[in-house]
N, C-alpha and C positions, 0 to 999 in steps of 0.2 A: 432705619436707625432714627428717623428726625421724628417717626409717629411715635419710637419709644421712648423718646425723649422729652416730647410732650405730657407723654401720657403719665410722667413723673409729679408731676405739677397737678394730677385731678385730684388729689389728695387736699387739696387746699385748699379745696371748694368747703371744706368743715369746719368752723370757725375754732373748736376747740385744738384742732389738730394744728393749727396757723398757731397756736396760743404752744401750745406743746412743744413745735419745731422749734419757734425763736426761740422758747427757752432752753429748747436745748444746743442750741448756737451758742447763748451765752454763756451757761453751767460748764460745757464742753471746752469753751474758748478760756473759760478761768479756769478748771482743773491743768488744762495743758499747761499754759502761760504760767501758772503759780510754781509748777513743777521746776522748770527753767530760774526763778526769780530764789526759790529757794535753795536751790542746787548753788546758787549765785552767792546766796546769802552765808550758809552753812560754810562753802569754800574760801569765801573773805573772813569768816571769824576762825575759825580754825586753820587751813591749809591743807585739811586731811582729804584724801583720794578718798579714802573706804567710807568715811562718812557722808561726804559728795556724792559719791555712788549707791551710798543708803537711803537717798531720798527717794530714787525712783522704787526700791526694795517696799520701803514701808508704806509707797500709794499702791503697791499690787498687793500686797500683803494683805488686805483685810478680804480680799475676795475668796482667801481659801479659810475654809470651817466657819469662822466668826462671819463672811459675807452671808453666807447659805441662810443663819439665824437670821439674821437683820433682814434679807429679801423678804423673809416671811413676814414681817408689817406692812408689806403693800397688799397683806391677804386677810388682816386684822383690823385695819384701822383704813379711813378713806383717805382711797392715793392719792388726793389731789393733797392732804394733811401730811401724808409721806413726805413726796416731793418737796413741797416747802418748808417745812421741818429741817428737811435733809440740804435743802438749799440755805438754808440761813445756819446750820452749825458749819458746814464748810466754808461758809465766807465768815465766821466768826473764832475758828477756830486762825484764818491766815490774819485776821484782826491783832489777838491775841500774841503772835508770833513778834509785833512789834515788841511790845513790852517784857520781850523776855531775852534770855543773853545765850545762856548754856547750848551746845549745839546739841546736848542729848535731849534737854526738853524740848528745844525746836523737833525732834523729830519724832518727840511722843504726838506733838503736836498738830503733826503732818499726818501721823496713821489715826490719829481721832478724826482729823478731818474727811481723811482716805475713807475709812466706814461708812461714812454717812453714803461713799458712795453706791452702796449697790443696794442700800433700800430705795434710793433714788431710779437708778437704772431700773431695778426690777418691776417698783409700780409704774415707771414710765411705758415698759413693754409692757404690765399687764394693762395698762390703760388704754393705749393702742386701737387693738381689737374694737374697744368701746365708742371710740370716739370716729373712726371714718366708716362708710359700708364696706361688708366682705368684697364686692368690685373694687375699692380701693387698696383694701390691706395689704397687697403687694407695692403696689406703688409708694404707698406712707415707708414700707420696709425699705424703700430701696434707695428713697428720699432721704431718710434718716441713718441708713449708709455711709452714704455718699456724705451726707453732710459731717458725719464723724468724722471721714477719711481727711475731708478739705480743712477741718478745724484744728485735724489734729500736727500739719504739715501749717498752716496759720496761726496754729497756738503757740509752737514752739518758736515760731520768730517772730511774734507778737511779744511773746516774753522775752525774746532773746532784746529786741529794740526796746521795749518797757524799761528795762532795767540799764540801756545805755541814756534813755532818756531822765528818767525820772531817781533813777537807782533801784537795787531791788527791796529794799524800805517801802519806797514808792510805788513799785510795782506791785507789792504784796496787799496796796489799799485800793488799787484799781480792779487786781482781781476778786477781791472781795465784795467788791461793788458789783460785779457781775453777775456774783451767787444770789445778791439781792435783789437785782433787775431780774433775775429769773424766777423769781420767789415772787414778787410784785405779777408779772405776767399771769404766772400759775394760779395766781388768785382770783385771777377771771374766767378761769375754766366753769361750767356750766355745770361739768360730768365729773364723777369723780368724788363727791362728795358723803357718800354715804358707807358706811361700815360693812363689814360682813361678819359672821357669829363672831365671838372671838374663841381661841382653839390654844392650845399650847403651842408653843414653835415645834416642839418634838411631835407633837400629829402634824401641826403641816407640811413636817418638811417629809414625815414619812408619808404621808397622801400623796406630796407631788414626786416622788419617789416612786410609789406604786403606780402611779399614774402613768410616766414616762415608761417604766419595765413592762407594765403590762400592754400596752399599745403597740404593734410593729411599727406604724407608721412615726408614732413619734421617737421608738427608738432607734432608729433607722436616720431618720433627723439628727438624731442626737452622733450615734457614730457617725455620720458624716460629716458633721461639723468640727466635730474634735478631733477625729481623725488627719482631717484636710487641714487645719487649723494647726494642728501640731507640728505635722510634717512640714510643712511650708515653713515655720515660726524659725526654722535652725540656720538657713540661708540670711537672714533678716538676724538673728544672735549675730552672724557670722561676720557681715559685711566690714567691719572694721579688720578686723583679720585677714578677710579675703583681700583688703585695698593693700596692707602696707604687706602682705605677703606676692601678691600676685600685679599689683598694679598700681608699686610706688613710686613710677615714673609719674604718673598724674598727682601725685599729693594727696594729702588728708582732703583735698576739696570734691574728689573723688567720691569719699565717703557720705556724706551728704547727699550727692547727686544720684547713687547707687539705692538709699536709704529711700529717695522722695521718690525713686520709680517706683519704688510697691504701691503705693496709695493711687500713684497715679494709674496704675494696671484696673485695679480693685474698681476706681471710682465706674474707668471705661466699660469693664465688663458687666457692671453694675448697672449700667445704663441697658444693656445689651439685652442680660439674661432673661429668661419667662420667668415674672411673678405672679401670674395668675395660671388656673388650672386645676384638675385634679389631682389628688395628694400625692397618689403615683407618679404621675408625669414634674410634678414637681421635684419628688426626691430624683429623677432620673434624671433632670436636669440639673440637678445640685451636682451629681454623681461626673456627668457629663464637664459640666467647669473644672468637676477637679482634673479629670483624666486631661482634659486640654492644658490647665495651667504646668500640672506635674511635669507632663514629657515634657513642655518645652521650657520649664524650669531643668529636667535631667540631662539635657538636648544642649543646652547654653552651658552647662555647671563643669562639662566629660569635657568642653573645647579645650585644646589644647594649642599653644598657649594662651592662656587668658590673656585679652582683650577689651576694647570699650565696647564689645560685644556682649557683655557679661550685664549688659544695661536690661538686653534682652530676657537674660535670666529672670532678674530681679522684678521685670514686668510680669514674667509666667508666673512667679510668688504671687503677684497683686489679686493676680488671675482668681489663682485659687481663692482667697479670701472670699470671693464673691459669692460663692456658695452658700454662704448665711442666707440668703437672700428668698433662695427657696425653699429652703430648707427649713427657716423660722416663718417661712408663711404657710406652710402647715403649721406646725408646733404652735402656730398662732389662734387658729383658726379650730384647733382639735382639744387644747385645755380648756378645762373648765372653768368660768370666771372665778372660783371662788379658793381654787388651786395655782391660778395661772404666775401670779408675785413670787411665790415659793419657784413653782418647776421653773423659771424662768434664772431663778436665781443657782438651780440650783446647775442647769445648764453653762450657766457662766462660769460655775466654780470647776466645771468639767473641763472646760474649754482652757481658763486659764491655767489651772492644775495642770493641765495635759501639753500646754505651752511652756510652762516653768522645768518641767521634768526634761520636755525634747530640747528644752536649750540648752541643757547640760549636759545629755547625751550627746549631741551635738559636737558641744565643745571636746569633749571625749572622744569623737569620731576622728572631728579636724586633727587632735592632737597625732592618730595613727595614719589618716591618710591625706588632711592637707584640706584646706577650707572648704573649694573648688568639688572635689570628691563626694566630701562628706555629707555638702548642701545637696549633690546631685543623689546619694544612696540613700538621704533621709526620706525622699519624695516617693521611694516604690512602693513602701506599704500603704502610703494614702492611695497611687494608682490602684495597686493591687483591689483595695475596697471598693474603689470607688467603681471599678469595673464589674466586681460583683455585685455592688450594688444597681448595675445599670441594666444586668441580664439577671438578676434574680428579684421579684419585689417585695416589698415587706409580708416575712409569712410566707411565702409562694416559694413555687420552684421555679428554676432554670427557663428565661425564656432567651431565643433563639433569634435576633433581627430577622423580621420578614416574616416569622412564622404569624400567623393568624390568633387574633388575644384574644 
């Protein structure tokens, strides 16, 4: 464990890639923390639940249809002009947000800024690949992981203390300044700077469409990401549900605790899993995290009666998440540079599409068999794939452990 923990860190031997991570520390740490400040914000002018609750609606929101367009700039124009672009309308648009009163345009305000995020994300993965050696490209994946998981469990109580400090007024011009400190950094990237043809959005997005279908390996990537990703996502919808149904002796303090084990599961197995290797062995390892987090996500969810046992569950969720891990290092390694912005983008909208959908199945489930249940019966069809996916390889047939490859 201690060699693969090191070997997270070789990534950083790239100066552009040191340049990449911190900004994405800081980009990451103000998208969270703004979330929180304006959730804060909207609920002190108004009073309304549904609109408090529409903050988080309208930052996931641009990732489906409208994201898919916008990743495609990180395949038109140089990503390093992406990113900072994209880093200064998001801190410009929570600028903005001071001078204005109405909670509805506050939360135009919020999915203008939400957009910008996944031309962001998307040239940051397709930049990636460019900026450390194939030897590394695992490790930068796994580094930039990890470091999501940790910013995003520090962003929300970054903002939660921001806004008892300073107010969320105030917190709203700190996080803005973060989008700029990342935007400043990004400017010193080396790579990154030069264009590619330019193309319609509707060819790129149908090249990186063609792309992804026609590859086994990268579709096989793909359903296993979304797959795993979905399934897991309904335990995690769920957790407030499961606490004041199954485990209201401990308090709403529960719920928090229950919530920050996933990341923590993610981060650990994240550390653990093979990011380097052949495509195959790769996806079989992606396949393999799921099959291990699922059962003992199924294994924890069936106990009866729930318990601070259920901690353990919520770890098996983290589990799975970890998957990404070698699964986009194929996906990483097998697009085309001049594709890679679009298909990357358009991955995400799969991912989170397919997350949006299972959490309301979900909730649908809970409602017939009870939180505990529901999280445990969402988890089989991810097993079920993930198992085929570990004896069948992309393309291939049936193989048999032991038998001779």
């Amino acid at each position: 464990m201690s060699a693969r923990t090191g070997s997270l860190f070789r990534a950083l031997q790239h100066r552009d890639f040191r340049l990449l991570w911190s900004a994405q520390i800081l980009s990451e740490l103000g998208d969270w923390a703004a979330r929180v400040a304006l959730a804060v914000l909207v609920h002190n002018r108004t009073g309304s639940k549904l609109l408090t609750a529409a903050v988080t609606g309208v930052g996931l929101l641009p990732w489906v249809g409208l994201g898919q367009a916008l990743a495609a700039l990180g395949d038109r124009f140089p990503r390093r002009t992406v990113m900072i672009v994209a880093d200064l309308v998001r801190g410009g648009m929570f600028l903005v947000m001071l001078a204005v009163e109405p909670a509805w345009l506050l939360l135009v305000l919020a999915f203008l800024g939400a957009a910008a995020t996944p031309p962001f994300e998307a040239a940051r993965a397709a930049f990636l690949p460019e900026v450390v050696s194939e030897e590394h490209y695992g490790d930068a994946l796994a580094l930039s992981n990890i470091t999501y998981q940790v910013v995003l469990v520090l962003g929300y109580t970054a903002g939660g203390g921001l806004v008892v400090a300073v107010g969320a007024e105030g917190a709203l011009v700190v996080n803005a300044a973060t989008f700029g400190l990342s935007a400043l950094l990004l400017g010193f990237l080396a790579g990154g700077r030069v264009g590619r043809p330019i193309v319609s959005v509707g060819a790129s997005l149908k090249a990186g469409a063609r792309t992804i279908l026609g590859d086994p390996y990268l579709r096989r990537a793909a359903g296993l990401a979304t797959v795993g990703a979905s399934c897991a996502i309904v335990a995690e919808a769920l957790v407030v549900v499961y606490v004041r149904e199954n485990l209201s002796g401990y308090g709403d303090a529960a719920i928090g605790i229950l919530a920050a084990t996933v990341p923590v599961g993610t981060i650990l197995a994240s550390v653990l899993v093979r990011r380097q290797g052949e495509p195959d062995d790769l996806l079989r390892t992606s396949a393999l995290v799921i099959m291990l987090g699922t059962a003992g996500g199924i294994l924890w969810f069936l106990i009866e009666p729930p318990n601070y046992w259920a901690a353990a569950g919520y770890f098996s969720i983290g589990v799975v998440f970890a998957m990404v891990i070698p699964a986009y290092a194929v996906v990483g390694t097998r697009l085309p540079a001049d594709i890679r912005a679009t298909a990357f983008g358009l991955l995400q909208g799969m991912l989170l599409g397919g997350q949006a959908l299972a959490s309301i199945a979900g909730g649908g489930l809970a409602v017939l068999v009870g939180p505990g249940p529901a999280s445990a019966f969402a988890l089989f069809p991810a097993l079920g794939y993930a198992l085929f996916a570990w004896l069948v390889p992309p393309g291939g047939k049936l193989r048999i452990p032991g038998m001779v490859r």
